[in-house]
C-alpha positions as YAML, in Angstrom:
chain: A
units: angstrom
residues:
- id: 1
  name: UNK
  ca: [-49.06, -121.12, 40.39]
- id: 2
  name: UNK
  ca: [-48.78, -119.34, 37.13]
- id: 3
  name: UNK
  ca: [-51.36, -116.46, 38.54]
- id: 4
  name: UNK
  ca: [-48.86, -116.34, 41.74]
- id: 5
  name: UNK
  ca: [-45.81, -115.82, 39.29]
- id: 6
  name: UNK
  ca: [-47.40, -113.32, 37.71]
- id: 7
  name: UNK
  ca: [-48.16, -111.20, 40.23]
- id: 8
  name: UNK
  ca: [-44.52, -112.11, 41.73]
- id: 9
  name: UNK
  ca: [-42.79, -110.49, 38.62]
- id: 10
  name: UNK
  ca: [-45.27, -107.48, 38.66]
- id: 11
  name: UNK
  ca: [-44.19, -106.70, 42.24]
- id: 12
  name: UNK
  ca: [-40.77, -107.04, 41.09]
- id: 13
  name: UNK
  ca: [-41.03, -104.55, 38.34]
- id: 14
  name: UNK
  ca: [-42.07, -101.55, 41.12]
- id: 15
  name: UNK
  ca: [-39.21, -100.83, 42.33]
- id: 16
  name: UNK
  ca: [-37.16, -100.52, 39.33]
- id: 17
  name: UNK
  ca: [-39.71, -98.25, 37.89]
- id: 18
  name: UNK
  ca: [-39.06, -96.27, 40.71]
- id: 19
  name: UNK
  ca: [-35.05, -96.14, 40.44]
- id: 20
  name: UNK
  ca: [-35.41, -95.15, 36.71]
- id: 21
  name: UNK
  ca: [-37.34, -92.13, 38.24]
- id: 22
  name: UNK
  ca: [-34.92, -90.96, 40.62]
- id: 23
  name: UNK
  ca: [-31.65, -91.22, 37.88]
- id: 24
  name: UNK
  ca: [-33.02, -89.22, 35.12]
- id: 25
  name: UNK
  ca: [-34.25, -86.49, 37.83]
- id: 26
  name: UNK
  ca: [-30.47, -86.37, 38.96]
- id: 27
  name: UNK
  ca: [-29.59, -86.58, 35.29]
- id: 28
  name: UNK
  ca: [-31.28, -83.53, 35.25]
- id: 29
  name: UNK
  ca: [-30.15, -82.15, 38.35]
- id: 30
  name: UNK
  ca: [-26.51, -82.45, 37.12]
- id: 31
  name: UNK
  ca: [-27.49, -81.40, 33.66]
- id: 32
  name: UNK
  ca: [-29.05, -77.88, 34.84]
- id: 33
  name: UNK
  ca: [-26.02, -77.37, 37.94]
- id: 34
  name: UNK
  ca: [-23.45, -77.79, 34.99]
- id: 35
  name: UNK
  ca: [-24.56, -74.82, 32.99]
- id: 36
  name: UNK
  ca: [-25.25, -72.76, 35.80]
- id: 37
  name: UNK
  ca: [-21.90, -73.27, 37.15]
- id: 38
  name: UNK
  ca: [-20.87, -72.83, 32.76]
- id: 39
  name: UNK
  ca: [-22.45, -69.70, 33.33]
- id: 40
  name: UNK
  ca: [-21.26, -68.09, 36.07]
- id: 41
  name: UNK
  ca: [-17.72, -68.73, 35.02]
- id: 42
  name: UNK
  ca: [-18.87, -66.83, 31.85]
- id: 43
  name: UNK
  ca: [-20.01, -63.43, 33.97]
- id: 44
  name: UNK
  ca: [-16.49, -64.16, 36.18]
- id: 45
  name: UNK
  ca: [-14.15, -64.45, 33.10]
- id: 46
  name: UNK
  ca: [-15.95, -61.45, 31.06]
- id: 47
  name: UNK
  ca: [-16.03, -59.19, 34.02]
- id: 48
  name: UNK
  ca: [-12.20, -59.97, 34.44]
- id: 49
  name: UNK
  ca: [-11.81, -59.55, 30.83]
- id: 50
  name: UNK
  ca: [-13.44, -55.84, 30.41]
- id: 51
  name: UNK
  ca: [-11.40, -54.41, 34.06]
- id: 52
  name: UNK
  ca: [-7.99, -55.73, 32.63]
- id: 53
  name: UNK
  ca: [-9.01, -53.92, 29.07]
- id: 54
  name: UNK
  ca: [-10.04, -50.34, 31.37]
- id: 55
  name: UNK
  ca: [-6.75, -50.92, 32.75]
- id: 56
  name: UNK
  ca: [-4.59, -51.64, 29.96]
- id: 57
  name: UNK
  ca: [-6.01, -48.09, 28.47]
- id: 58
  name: UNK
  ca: [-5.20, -46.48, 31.30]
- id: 59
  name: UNK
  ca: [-1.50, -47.48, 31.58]
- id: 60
  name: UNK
  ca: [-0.49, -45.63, 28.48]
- id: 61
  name: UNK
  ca: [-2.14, -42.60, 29.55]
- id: 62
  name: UNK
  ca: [-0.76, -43.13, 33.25]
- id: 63
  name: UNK
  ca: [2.83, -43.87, 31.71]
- id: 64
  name: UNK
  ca: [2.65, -40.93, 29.19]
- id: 65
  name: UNK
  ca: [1.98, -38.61, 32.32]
- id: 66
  name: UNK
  ca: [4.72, -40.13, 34.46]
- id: 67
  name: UNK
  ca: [7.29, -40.16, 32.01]
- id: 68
  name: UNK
  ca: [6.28, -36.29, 31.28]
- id: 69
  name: UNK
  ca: [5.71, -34.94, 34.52]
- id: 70
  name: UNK
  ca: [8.43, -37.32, 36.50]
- id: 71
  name: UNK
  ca: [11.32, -35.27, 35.75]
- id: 72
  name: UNK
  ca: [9.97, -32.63, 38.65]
- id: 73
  name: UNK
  ca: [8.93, -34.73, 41.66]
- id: 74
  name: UNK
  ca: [8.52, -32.76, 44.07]
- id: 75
  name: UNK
  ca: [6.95, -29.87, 42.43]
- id: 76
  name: UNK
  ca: [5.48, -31.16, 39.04]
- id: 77
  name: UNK
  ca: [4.35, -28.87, 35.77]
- id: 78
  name: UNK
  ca: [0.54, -30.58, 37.27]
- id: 79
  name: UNK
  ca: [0.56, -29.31, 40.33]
- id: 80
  name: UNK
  ca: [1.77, -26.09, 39.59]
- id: 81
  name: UNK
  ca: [-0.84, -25.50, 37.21]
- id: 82
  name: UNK
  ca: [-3.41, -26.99, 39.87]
- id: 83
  name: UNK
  ca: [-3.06, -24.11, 41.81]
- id: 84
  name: UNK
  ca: [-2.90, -21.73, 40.01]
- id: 85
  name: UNK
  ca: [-5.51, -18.76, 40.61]
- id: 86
  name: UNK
  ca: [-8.10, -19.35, 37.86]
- id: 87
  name: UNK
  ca: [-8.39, -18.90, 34.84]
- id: 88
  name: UNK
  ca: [-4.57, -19.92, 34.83]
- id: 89
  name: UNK
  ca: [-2.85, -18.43, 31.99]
- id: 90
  name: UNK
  ca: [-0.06, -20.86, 30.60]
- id: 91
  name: UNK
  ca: [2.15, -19.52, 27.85]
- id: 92
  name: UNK
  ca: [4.26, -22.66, 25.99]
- id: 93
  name: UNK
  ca: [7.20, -22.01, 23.48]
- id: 94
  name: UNK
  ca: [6.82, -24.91, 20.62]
- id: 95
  name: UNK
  ca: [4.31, -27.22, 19.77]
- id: 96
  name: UNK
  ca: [5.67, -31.16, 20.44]
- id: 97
  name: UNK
  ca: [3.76, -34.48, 20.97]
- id: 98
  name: UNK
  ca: [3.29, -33.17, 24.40]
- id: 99
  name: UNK
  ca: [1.11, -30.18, 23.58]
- id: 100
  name: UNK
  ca: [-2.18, -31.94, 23.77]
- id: 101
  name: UNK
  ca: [-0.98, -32.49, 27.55]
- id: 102
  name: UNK
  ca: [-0.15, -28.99, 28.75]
- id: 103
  name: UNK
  ca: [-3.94, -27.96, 27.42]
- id: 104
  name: UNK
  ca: [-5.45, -30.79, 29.35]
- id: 105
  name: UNK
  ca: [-3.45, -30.19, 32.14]
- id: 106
  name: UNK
  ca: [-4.68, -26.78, 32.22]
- id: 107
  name: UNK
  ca: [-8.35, -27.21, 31.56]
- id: 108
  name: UNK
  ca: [-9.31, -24.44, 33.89]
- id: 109
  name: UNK
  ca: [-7.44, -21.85, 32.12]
- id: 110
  name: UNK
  ca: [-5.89, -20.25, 28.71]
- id: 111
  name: UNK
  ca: [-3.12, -22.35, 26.89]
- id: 112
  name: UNK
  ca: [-1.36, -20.51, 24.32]
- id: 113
  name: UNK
  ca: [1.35, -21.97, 22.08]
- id: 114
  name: UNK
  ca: [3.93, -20.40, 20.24]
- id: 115
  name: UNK
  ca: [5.42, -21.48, 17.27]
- id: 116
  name: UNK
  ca: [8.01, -20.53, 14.65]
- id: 117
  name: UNK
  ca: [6.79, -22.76, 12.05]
- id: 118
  name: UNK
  ca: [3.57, -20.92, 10.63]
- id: 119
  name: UNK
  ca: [2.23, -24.15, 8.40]
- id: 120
  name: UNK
  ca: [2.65, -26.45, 11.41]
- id: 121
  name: UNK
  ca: [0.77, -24.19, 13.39]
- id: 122
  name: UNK
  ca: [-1.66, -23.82, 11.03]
- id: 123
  name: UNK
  ca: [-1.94, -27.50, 10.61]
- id: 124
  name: UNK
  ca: [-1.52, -27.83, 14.02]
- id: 125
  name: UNK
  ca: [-5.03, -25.81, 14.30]
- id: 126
  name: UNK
  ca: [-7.01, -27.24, 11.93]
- id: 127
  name: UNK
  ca: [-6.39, -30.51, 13.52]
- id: 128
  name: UNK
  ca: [-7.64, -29.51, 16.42]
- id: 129
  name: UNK
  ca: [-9.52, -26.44, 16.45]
- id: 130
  name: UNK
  ca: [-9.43, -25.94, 20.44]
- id: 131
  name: UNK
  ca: [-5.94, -25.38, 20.32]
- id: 132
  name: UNK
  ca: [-4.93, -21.74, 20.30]
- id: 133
  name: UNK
  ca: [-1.51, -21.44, 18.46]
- id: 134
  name: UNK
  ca: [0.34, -18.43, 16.88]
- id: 135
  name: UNK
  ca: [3.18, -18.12, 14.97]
- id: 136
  name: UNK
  ca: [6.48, -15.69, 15.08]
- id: 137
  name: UNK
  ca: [9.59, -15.26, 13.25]
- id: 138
  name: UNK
  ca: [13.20, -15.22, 15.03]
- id: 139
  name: UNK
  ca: [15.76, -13.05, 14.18]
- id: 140
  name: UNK
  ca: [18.34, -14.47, 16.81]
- id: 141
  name: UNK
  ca: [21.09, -16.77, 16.07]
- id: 142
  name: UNK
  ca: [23.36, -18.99, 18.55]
- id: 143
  name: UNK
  ca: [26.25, -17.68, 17.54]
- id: 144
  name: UNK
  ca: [25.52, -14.08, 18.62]
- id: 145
  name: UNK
  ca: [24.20, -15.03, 21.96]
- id: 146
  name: UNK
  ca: [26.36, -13.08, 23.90]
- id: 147
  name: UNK
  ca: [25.72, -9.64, 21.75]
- id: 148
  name: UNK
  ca: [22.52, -10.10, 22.45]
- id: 149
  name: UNK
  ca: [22.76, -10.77, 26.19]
- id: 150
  name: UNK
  ca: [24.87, -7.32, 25.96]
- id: 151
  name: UNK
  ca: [21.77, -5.99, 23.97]
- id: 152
  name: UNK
  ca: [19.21, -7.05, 26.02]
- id: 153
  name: UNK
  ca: [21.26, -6.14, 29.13]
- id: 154
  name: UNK
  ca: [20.73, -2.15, 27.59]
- id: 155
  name: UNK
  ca: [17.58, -2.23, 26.18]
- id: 156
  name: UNK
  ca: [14.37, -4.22, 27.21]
- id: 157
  name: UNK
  ca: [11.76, -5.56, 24.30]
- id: 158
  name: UNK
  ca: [9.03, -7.72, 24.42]
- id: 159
  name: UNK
  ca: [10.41, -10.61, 22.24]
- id: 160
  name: UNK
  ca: [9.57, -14.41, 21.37]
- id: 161
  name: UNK
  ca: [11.86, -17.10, 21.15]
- id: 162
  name: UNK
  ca: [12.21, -20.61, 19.33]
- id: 163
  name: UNK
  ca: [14.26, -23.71, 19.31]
- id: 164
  name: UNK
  ca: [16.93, -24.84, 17.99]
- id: 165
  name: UNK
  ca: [20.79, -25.51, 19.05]
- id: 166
  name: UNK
  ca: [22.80, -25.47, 16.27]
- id: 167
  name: UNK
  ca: [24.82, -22.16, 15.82]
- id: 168
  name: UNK
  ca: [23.02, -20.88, 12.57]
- id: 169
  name: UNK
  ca: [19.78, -21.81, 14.76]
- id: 170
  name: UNK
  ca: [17.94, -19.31, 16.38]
- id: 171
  name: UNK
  ca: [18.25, -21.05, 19.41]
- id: 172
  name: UNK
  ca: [16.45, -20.67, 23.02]
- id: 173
  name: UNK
  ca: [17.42, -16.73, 24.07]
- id: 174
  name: UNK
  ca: [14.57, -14.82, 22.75]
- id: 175
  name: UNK
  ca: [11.60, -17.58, 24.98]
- id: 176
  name: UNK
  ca: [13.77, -16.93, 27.78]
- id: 177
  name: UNK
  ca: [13.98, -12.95, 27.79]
- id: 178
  name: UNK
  ca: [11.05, -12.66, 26.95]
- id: 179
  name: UNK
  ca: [9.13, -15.03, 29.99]
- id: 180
  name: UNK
  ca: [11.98, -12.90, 32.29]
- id: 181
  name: UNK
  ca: [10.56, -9.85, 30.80]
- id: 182
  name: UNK
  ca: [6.90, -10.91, 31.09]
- id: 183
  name: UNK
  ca: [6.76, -11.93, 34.44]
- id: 184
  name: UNK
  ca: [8.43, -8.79, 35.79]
- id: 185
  name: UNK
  ca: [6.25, -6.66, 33.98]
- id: 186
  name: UNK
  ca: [2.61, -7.98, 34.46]
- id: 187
  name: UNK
  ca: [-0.41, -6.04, 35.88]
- id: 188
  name: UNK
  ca: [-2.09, -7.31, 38.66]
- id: 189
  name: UNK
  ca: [-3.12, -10.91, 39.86]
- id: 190
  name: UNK
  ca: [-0.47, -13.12, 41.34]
- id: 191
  name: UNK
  ca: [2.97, -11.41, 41.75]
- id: 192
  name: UNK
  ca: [4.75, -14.55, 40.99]
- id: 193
  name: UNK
  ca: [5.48, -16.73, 37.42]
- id: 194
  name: UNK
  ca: [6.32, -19.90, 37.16]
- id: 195
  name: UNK
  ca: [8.60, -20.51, 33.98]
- id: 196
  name: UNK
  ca: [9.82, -24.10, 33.50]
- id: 197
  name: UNK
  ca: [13.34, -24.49, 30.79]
- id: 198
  name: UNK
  ca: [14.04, -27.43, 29.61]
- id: 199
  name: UNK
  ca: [17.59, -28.59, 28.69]
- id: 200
  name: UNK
  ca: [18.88, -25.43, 30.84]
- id: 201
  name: UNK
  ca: [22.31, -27.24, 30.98]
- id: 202
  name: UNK
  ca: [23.41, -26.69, 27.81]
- id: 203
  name: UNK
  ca: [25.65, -23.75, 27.34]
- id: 204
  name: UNK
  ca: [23.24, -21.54, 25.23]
- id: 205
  name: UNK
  ca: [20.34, -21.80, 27.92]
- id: 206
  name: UNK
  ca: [22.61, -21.58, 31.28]
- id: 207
  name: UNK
  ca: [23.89, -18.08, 29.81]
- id: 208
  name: UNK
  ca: [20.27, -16.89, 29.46]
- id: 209
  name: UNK
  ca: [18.45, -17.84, 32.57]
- id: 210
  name: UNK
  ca: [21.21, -16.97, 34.73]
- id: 211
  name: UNK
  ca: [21.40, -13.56, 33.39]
- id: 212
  name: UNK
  ca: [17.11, -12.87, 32.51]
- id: 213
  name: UNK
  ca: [15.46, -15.88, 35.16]
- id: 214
  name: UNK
  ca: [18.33, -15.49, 37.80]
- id: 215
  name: UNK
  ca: [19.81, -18.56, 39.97]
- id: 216
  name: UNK
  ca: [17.82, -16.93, 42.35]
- id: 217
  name: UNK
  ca: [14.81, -17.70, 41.25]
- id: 218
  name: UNK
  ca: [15.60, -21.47, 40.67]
- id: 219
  name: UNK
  ca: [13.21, -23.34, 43.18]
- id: 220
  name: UNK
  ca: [13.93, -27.01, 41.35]
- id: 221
  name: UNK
  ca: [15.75, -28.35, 38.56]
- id: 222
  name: UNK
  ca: [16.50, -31.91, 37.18]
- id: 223
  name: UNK
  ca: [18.65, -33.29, 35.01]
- id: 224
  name: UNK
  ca: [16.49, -31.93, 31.95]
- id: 225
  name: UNK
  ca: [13.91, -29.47, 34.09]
- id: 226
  name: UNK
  ca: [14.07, -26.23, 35.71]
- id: 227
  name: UNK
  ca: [11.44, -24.24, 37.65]
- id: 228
  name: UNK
  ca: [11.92, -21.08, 38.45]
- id: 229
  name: UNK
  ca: [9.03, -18.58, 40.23]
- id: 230
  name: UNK
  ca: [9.85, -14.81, 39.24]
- id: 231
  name: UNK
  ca: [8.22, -12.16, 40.97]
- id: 232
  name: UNK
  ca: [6.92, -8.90, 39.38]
- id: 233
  name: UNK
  ca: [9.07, -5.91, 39.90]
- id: 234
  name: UNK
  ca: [8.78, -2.42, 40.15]
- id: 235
  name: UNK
  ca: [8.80, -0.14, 37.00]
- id: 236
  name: UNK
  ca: [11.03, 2.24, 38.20]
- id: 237
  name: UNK
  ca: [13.99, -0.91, 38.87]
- id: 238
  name: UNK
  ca: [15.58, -2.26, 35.66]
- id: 239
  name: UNK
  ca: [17.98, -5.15, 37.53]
- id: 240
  name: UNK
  ca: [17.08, -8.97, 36.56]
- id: 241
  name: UNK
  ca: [18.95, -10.08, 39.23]
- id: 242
  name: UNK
  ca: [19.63, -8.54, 42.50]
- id: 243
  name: UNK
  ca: [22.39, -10.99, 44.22]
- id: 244
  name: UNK
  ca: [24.21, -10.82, 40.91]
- id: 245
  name: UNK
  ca: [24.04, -6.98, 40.75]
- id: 246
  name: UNK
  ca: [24.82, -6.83, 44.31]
- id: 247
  name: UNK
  ca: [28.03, -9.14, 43.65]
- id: 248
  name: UNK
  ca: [29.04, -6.87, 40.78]
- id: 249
  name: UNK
  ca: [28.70, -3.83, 42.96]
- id: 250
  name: UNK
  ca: [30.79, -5.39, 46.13]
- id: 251
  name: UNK
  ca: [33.77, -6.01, 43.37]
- id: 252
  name: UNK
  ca: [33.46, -3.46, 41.48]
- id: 253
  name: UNK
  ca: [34.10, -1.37, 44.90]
...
């Protein structure tokens, strides 16, 4: 009897043996699933994380661009400059926070800035050496902006112009004239110029393009933006604008 016990309670023992087996291979099962699963949520959440970073840089850049090239929707500084024949040349009056912007935006062509500050443009320079600025001196004031218009109505000279709009400034008339002057007078390539003016509302800069750009040549404007496309014109005509003149004429008559 005690032989038959025994062997009862070792055939007993079997199966349990057998159940131990199985939970500590599930054990295991469950212990390797979890960290896979830890894992892949890892790869997920890090992917997620470096897109939304790319991102995130790009919206100040993307913002920046709108917020500088919005004010002309339908024909933007970008896509002027886009097709333009190459090498575009692009001539800007005044270094600003945005100047960084025009040369990239032009990256097939020459950018040239023009300053009346000669230490910021120096400085401007030396901080970034790719930059090609130069530096003038103004001899215009507010104030006498109509002599001048009379002046430069008699006589035309190649002259630069800075910013300002005070009346002791030298103000925006000489930039102006001088893009008028410039794009009537080039040699060769594309007849036309594009010449953007910004704040041409204001009393000082409506006086100058609509005697040296011409309403004319206004293709779009904004509430701070203008764009106007001159043409070249023939040396032997000295008129800036020909509806104007033409009005004149028909009163004067």
């Amino acid at each position: 009897m005690k032989n038959g016990n025994s062997n009862t309670k070792l055939i007993l023992l079997h199966p349990y043996i057998q159940k131990q087996g199985r939970s500590n291979r599930l054990w295991l099962l469950a212990f390797v699933s979890f960290f896979t699963v830890a894992f892949l949520l890892m790869v997920i959440y890090a992917t997620e994380s470096i897109t939304s970073k790319t991102a995130a840089a790009a919206q100040p850049w993307q913002a920046l661009l709108a917020s500088l090239l919005g004010a002309l929707s339908s024909v933007p500084i970008s896509d002027v400059l886009r097709k333009c024949s190459s090498p575009c040349n692009f001539l800007v009056f005044g270094l600003t926070q945005e100047t960084l912007l025009w040369k990239a935006l032009n990256h097939n062509g020459r950018t040239v800035f023009i300053d009346e500050n000669r230490y910021y443009a120096a400085y401007y320079e030396e901080l970034h050496p790719e930059i090609d600025a130069f530096n003038v001196q103004y001899m215009t004031k507010i104030s006498e902006t109509g002599e001048l218009i009379v002046l430069a109505k008699e006589q035309i000279r190649n002259e630069y112009g800075p910013r300002g709009n005070g009346p002791d400034t030298s103000g925006r008339m000489q930039p102006m004239f001088t893009s008028g002057v410039l794009a009537r007078s080039k040699k060769g390539g594309n007849p036309k110029t594009h010449i953007f003016v910004h704040d041409y509302y204001r009393d000082v800069e409506k006086m100058c393009w609509d005697e040296f750009l011409c309403k004319e040549n206004m293709v779009e404007y904004t509430d701070t933006l203008a764009h106007f496309v001159v043409e070249r014109m023939e040396e032997n005509i000295f008129e800036y604008c020909r509806k104007k003149n033409n009005n004149t004429l028909t009163t004067d008559s």
